[in-house]
C-alpha positions as CSV (number, residue, x, y, z in Angstrom):
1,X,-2.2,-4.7,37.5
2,X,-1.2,-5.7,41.4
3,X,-3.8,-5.8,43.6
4,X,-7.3,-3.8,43.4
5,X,-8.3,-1.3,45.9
6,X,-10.1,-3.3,47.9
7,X,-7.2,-5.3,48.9
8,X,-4.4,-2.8,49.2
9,X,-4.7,0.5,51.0
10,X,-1.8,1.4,53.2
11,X,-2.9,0.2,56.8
12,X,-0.6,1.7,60.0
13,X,2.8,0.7,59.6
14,X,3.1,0.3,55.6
15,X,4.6,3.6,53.9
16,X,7.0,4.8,51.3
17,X,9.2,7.3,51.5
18,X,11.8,8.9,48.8
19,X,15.5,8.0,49.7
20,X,18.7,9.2,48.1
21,X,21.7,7.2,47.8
22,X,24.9,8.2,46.1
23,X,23.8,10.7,44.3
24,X,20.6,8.7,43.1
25,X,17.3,9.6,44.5
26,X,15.6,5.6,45.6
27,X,11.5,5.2,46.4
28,X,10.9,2.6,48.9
29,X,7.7,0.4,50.3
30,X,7.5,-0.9,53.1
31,X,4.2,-3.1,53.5
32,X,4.4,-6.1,56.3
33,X,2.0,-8.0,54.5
34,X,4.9,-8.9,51.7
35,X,8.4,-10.7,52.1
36,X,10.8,-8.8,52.4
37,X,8.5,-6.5,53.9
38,X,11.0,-3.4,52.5
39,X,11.5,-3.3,48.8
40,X,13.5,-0.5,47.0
41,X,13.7,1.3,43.4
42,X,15.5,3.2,41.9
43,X,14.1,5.9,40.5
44,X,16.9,6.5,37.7
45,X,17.4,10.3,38.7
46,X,19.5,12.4,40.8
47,X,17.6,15.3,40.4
48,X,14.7,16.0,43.1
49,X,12.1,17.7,41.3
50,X,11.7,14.7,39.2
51,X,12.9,11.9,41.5
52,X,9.8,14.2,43.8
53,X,7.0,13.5,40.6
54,X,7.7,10.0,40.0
55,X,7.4,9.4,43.8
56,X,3.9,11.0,44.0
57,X,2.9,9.5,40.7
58,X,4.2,5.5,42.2
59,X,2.8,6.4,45.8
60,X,-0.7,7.4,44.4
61,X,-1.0,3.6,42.3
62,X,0.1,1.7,45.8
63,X,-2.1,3.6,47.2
64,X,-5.2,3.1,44.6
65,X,-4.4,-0.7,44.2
66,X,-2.6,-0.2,40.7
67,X,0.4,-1.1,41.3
68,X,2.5,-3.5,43.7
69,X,6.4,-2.9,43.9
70,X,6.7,-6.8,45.1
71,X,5.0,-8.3,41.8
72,X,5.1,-4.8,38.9
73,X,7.1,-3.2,37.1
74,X,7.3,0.7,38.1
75,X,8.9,1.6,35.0
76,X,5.9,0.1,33.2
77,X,3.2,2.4,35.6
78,X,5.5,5.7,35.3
79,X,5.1,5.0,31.3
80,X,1.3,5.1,31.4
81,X,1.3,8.2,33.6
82,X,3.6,9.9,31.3
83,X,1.3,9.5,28.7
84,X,-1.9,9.5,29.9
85,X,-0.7,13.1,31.4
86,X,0.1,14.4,28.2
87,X,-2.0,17.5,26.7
88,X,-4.0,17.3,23.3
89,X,-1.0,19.3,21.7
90,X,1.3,16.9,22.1
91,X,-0.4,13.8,21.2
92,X,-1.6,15.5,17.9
93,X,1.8,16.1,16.7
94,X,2.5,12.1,17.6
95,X,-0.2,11.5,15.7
96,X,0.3,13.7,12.5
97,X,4.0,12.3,12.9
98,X,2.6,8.4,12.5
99,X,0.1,9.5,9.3
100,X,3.4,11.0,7.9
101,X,5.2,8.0,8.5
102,X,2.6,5.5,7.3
103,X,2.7,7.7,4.0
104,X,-0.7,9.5,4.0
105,X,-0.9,12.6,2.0
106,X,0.6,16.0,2.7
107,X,-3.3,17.4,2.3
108,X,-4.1,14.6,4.3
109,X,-2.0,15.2,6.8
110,X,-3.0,19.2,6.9
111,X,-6.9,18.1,7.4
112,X,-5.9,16.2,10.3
113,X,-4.0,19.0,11.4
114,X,-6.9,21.7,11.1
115,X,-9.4,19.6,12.5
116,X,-7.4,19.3,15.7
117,X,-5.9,22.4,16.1
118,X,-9.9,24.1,16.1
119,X,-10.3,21.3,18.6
120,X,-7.9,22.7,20.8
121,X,-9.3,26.3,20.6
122,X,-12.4,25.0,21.1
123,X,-11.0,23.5,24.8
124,X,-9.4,25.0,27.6
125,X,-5.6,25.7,26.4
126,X,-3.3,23.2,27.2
127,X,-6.0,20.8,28.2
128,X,-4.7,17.2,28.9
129,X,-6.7,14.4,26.9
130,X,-7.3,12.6,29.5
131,X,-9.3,15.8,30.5
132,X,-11.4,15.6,27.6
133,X,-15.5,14.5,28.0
134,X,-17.9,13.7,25.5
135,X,-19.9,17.0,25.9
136,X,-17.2,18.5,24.6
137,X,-16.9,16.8,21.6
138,X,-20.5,16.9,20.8
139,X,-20.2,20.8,20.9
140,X,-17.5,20.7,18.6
141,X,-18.6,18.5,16.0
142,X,-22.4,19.6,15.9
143,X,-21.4,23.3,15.5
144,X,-24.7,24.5,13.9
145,X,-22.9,27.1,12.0
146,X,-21.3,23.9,9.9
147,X,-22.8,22.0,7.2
148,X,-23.7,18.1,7.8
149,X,-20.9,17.4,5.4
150,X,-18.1,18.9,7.7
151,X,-20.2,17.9,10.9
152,X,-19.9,14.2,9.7
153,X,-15.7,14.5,7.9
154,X,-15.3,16.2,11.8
155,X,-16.2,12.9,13.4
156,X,-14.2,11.0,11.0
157,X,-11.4,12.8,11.8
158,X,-11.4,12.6,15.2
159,X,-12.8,9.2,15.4
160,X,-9.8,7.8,13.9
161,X,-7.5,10.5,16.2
162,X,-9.1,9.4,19.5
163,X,-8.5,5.4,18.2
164,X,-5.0,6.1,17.9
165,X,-4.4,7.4,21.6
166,X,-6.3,4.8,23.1
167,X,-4.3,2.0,20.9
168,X,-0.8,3.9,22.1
169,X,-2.4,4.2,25.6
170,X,-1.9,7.7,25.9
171,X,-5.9,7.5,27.2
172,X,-7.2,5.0,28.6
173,X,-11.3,5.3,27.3
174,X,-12.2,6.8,24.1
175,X,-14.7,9.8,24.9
176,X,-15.8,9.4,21.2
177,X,-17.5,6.8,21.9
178,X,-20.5,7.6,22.9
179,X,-21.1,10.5,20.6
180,X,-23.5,9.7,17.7
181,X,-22.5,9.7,14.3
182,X,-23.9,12.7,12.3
183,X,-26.3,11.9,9.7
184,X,-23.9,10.8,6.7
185,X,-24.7,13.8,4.1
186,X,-26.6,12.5,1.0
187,X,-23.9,12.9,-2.2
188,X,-24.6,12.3,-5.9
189,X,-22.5,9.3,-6.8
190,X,-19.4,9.6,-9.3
191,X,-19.4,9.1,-12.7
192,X,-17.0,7.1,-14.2
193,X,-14.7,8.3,-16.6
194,X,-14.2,7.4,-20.4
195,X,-11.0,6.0,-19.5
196,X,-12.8,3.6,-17.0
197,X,-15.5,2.9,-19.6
198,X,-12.6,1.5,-21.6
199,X,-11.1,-0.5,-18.8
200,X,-14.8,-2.0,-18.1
201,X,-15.3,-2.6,-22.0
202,X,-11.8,-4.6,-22.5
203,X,-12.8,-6.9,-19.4
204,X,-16.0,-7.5,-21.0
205,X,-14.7,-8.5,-24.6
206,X,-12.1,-11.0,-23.0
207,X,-14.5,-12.4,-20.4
208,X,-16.9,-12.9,-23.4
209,X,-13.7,-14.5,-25.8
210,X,-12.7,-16.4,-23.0
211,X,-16.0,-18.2,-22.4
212,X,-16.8,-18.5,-25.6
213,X,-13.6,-20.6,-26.5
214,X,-14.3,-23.0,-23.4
215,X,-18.5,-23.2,-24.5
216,X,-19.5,-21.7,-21.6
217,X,-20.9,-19.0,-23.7
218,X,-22.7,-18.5,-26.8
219,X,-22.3,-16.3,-29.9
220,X,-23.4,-12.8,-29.2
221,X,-24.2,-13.5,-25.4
222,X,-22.4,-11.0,-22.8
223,X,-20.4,-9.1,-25.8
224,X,-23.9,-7.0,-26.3
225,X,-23.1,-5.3,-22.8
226,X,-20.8,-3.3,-24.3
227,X,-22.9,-1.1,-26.9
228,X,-25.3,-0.5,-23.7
229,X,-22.3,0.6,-21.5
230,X,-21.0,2.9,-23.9
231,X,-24.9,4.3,-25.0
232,X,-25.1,5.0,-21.4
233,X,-22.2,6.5,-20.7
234,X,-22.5,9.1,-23.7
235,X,-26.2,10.0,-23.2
236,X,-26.3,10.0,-19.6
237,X,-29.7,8.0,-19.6
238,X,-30.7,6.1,-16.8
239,X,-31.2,2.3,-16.9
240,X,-34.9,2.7,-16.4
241,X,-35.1,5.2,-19.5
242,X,-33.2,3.0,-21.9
243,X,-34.8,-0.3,-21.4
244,X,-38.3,1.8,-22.2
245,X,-36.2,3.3,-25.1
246,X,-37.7,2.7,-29.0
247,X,-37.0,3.0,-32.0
248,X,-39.9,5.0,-32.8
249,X,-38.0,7.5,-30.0
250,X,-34.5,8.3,-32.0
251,X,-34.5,10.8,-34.9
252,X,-31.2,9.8,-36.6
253,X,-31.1,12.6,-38.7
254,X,-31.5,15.2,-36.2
255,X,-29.7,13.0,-33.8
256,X,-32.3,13.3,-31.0
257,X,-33.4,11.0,-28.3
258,X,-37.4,11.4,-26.9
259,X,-37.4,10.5,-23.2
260,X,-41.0,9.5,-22.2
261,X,-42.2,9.3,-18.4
């Protein structure tokens, strides 16, 4: 925005200064390099304390090269301030606010809301975000009294927290980013359910009827899936186990299966 710091400190002669007119409290530049070399705003406010804050807060972006009353918009700058001075409290309840809105889950929500409230405890209190470094995070995530499992949900749930205030600009970097992943924690996979097996063996018989009318299959071909699904599902063998399966390996009348290495 405006010009960088190279190009705009204040030289000898260009100032501001806080004015109040009628009641309204007015900031105003004056900078010879620009036509009109004066240039006043109002700063919407006839209170001083906060006519006095956005004054420091506009002064400081001249100053740093951020801003430039002749060619941006100060409301625009006093915005970004204002948000990236908020604290870590505040922003969460934005964010649990949006999750709510978008229609996540009441437990949902409340995992989002314990993660980030022992983040908060784990900080200084009232701790801005824009405060907030990557050593912290680190710390809190890779808390060796926690299991990899909650080490690695932790980063989820602050890696899509920390997203969200640098997409509504309430930071400006992500600290996040730089802070490995934990190692994802190894999980047996689920099994499906008999409803599901149901689901899969309907698709199966109409796939197999459908091809079949048009020729592209023949009689018997993919139908035969379904006696394997369902032998599968119902024993709990693997894949490996049945295909070295025989015959000589069921006892019908005892109704026992022989697994062999």
């Amino acid at each position: 925005m405006g010009y960088s710091s190279s190009q705009m400190p204040l030289k000898r002669g260009n100032h501001a200064g806080l004015i109040r007119k009628r009641h309204t409290y007015y900031i105003q530049f004056i900078d010879s390099r620009n036509h009109p070399s004066k240039k006043l705003h109002s700063l919407g406010t006839s209170r001083k304390d906060q006519a006095r804050r956005k004054f420091v807060t506009l002064d400081r972006a001249y100053r740093d090269g951020h801003f430039d009353l002749w060619h941006d918009d100060p409301n625009i700058v006093l915005e970004e301030q204002r948000c990236i001075n908020m604290s870590l409290r505040e922003v969460a309840e934005l964010f649990l606010e949006q999750k709510r809105r978008i229609g996540r889950s009441s437990n949902t929500v409340r995992t989002y809301r314990v993660v980030l409230t022992l983040l908060h405890k784990h900080l200084k209190p009232g701790i801005r975000l824009e405060k907030i470094i990557q050593s912290q995070l680190n710390s809190f995530i890779r808390d060796p009294s926690l299991s990899n499992t909650t080490q690695y949900k932790r980063y989820g749930h602050l890696r899509t927290f920390f997203r969200f205030c640098v997409g509504e600009k309430y930071m400006r970097n992500n600290p996040l980013q730089n802070v490995d992943t934990p190692d994802r924690p190894h999980t047996l996979p689920r099994a499906i359910t008999g409803k599901e097996l149901d689901l899969i063996c309907e698709y199966i018989r109409q796939d197999y009827e459908f091809k079949l009318a048009q020729g592209y299959a023949k009689e018997g071909e993919i139908v035969w899936k379904i006696p394997a699904y369902c032998f599968a599902f119902y024993t709990g063998m693997r894949a490996s186990e049945i295909a070295r399966l025989r015959w000589k390996h069921i006892e019908t009348k005892k109704s026992l299966i022989f697994i062999f290495e």
